[in-house]
N, C-alpha and C positions, 0 to 999 in steps of 0.2 A: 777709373777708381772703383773699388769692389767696396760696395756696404757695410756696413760690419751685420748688420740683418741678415744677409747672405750668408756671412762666414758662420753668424750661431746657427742658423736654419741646418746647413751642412752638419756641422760638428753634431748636432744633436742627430741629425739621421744618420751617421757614421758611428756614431757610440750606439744607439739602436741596433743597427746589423751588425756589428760587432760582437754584441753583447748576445747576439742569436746565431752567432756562429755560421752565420748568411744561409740560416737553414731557416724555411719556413712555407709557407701556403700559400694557394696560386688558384684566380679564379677558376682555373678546369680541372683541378686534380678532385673532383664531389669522387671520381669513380676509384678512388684509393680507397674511398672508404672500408673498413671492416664489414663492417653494418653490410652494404649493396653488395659483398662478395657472397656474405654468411646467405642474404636472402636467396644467392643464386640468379640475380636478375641480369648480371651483365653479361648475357651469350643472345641478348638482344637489343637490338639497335635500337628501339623505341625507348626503353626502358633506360640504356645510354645516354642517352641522345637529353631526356627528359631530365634523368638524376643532374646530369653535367650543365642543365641551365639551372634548374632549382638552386645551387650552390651558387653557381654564377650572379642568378640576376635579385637572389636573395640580401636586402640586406644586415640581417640578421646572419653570424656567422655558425653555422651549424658542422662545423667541422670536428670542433671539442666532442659535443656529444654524438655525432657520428662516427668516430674513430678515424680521423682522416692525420694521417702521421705530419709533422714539418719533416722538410726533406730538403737535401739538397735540389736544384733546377740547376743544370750543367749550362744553358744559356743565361741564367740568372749571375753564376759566379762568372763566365765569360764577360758580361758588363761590370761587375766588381772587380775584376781583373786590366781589364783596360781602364777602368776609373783609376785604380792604385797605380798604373804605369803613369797616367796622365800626373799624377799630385806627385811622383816619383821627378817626375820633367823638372817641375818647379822647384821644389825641394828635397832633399837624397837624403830622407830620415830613414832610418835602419825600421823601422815598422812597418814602413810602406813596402821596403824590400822583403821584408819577411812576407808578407799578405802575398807578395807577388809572388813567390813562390811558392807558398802553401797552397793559395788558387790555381797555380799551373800546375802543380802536380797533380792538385783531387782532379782536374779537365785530364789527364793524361789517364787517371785510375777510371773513370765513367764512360768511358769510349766505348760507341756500342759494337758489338762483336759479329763477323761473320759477312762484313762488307768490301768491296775492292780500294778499300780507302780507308782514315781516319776520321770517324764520323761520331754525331753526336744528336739525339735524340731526350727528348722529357721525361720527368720519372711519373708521368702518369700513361695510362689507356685515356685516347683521345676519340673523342666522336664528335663528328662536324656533319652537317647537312650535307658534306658532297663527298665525306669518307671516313675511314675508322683506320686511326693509326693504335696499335698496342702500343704501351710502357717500353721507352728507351728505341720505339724505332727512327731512325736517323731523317734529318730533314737538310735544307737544303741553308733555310735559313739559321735553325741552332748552330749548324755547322760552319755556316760562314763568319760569326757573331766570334764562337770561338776561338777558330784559326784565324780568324785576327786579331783575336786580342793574345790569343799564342805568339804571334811574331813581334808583336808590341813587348812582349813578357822576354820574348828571344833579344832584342833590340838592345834592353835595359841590361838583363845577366852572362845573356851570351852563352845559356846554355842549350846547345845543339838538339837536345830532344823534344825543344822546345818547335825549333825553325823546321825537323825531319818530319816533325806531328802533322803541322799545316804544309807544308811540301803534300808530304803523304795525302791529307785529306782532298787536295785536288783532282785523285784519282775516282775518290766516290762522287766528286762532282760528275767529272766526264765518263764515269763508268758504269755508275747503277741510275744514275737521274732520266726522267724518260724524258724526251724531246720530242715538241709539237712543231712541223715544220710549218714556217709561215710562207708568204709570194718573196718576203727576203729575212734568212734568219730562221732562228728556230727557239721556243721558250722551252725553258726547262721546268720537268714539273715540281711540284713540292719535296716530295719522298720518292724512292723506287717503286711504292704502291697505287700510284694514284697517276692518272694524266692531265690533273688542273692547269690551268694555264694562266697564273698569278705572276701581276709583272711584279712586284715587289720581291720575290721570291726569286725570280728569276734571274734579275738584277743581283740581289746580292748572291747570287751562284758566279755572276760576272765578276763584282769586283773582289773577290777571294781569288777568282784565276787571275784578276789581272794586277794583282799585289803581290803573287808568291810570285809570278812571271817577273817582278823589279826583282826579285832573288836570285829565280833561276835562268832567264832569260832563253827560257823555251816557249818556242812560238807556237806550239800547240795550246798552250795557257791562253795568250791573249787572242790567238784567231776562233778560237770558241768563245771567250769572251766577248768580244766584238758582234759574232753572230746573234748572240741573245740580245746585245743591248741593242742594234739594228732593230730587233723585230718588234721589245718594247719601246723604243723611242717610237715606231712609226704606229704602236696603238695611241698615241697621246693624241686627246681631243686639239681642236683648232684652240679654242681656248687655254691651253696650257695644261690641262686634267688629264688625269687617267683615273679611269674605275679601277675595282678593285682588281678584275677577274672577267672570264670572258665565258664562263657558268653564268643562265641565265639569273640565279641568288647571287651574283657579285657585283652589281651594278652602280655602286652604290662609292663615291670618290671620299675619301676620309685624309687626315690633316697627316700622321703619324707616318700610313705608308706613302701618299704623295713624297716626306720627307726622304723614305728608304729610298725612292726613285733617283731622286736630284742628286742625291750625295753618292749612290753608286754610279751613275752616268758621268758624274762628277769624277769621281776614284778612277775609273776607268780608263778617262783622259789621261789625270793625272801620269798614272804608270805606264801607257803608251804611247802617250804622245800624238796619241788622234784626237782633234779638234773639230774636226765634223759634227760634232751634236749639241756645240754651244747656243745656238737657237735654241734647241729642245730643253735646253738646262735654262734660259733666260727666259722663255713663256713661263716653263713651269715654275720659277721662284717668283715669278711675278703671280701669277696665282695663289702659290701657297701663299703669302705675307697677304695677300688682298683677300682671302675668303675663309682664313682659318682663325683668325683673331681679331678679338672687338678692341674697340680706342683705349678700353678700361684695362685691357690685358687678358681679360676674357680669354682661354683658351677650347676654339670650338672640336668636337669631334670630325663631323661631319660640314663643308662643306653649306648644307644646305639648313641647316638650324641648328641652335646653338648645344640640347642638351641630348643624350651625356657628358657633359665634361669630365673628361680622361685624364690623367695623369699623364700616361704614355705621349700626349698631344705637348702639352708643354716641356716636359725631358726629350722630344724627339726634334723640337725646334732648335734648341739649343747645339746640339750633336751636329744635325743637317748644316746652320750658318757657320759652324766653324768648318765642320768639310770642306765645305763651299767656300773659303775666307773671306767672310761678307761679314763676320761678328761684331766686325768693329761699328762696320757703318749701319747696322742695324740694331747697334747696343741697347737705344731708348726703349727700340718695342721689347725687346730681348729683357728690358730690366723693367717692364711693365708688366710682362707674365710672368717673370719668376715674382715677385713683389706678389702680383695677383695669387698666384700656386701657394706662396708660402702660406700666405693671411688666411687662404678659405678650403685649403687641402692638405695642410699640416696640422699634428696632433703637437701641441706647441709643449704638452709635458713628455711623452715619450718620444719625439720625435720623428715615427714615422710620418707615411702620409697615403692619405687614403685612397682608394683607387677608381672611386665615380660619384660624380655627384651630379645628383636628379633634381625633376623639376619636385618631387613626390618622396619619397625614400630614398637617400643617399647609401653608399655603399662605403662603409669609412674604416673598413676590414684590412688590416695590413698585410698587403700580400707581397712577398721577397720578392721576385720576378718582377713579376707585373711595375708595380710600385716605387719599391726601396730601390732595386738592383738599377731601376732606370733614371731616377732622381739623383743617386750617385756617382752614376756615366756623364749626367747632364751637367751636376755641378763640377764638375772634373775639368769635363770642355770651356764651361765657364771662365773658371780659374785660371787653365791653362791659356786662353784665348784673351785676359785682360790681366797677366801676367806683370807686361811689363808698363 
């Protein structure tokens, strides 16, 4: 039985992005601003690097008066997109159909240009301690995010440009992503620029090939597939964890992408039919549920203490148990975080919901992406997962 607290929580964040055209601001986009271009400062990484936390870890939103535009996130309407296919599942209201298609088209019009695939990248200049991606360069994960919520979109209309887009973008997978060979297996990296070696990243490189492979049933799909999820199953600690990354700054195991893990090794199976890594999927959910969430509902970031608490953390448990189809039997805790999320991270008059909350200065900034776009993915699987 779904709450009726649930169902207002929802409706009010669904009439919010609605009402904003699911255009909006995103903790990393500080380096859109007008202001940092005017000063000339961004042709250097420090200066980068610094503006893009300031924004970040500020909870004051300094966007307005720095000129920082709302903007589409092409991975932001990819989760809005699979959110409407999901509530689409349930009930076949003519709005939900329109959303679906108006989101598959603007993913079709943002596709970044110049690559051996269908790919998809953020509308900001990114800088990270281990690289600098410019504005709309393609990644591994926005791209997987949205080619599948492309064939979910394909699924529901049945229109073909939809299914060719993510077809296609399997190419930039195996064609521009660099590969780090491991003793068995090889990780893919983030972007064509960078050679990071993030299992989260790399995984969902896997399960995009190995979901267009139930389409096309080309075994180049799924024997790549297979090699990546090989080399991050065999990173996963004896304890059931994986860190983030294998940069000495990535050390560090968090509740969100532990999830990305589980539900692509998961996906994986699914669409191949290889069962070999049911161990690696049973430590690790037994981990996540044992170290990412207090009795209260508490949803933790990290692992190892409890604050920041993320937004991302609780919309990403949600998504991960229904992959997994474990929703049911893990509905209490399931309906102790969202209860916890709604009371103490929902703006109960606008209905967004905020994106970190500190021991000190909370960050209560509504950001599309980050925030909305993932709260609305989560109540989707919700719904869809205590349907009947």
């Amino acid at each position: 039985m779904i709450k009726d607290t649930f169902r207002q929580s929802f409706e009010k964040l669904k009439h919010y992005c609605e009402d904003e055209g699911f255009k909006g601001w995103d903790p990393y986009d500080g380096l859109n601003s007008k202001v940092f271009k005017a000063l000339q400062l961004d042709k250097v990484q420090f200066f980068r690097l610094a503006w893009i936390q300031l924004f970040k870890r500020n909870p004051i939103n300094l966007r307005g008066f720095l000129l920082v535009p709302k903007e589409y996130n092409p991975k932001g309407l990819g989760l809005f997109l699979t959110g409407y296919c999901n509530l689409y599942q349930i009930e076949k209201k003519d709005e939900y159909l329109q959303n679906i298609k108006f989101l598959a088209d603007k993913l079709l019009e943002l596709q970044s240009e110049g690559y051996s695939g269908s790919c998809w990248g953020y509308n900001f200049d990114w800088q990270s301690r281990a690289f600098f991606l410019p504005k709309e360069t393609p990644t591994v994960v926005a791209t997987s995010f949205i080619s599948y919520a492309l064939l979910d979109a394909y699924d529901i209309t049945k229109d073909e440009r939809y299914l060719q887009t993510a077809i296609n973008s399997t190419n930039f997978i195996l064609n521009d992503l660099n590969r780090t060979e491991k003793k068995e297996g090889f990780i893919f990296s983030y972007s064509p620029y960078d050679n990071t070696r993030v299992y989260n990243a790399s995984l969902l490189g896997s399960r995009l090939l190995s979901r267009v492979y139930s389409y096309t049933k080309d075994d180049t799909l799924i024997n790549a597939a297979r090699e990546s999820v090989v080399a991050c199953a065999n990173a996963q600690r004896e304890d059931g964890a994986w860190i983030y990354g294998e940069l000495e700054i990535q050390g560090w195991v968090d509740s969100f992408h532990t999830g990305y893990n589980l539900e692509c090794i998961y996906e994986y199976q699914k669409y191949s039919g290889d069962t070999s890594f049911n161990t690696i999927i049973e430590k690790g959910l037994d981990y996540y549920l044992n170290n990412f969430f207090l009795e209260d509902g508490t949803p933790k970031y990290y692992d190892s203490k409890t604050y920041p608490i993320d937004i991302h953390a609780p919309a990403q448990l949600i998504a991960t148990l229904y992959r997994l189809d474990v929703l049911h039997e893990n509905k209490e805790l399931v309906d102790r975080v969202l209860e916890w999320t709604i009371d103490h991270m929902q703006d109960q008059k606008e209905g967004y919901f905020y994106y970190q909350l500190k021991q000190t200065k909370s960050s209560k900034i509504p950001y599309m992406r980050w925030a909305q776009a993932w709260m609305f993915y989560a109540f989707s699987f919700y719904f869809l997962g205590n349907e009947s």
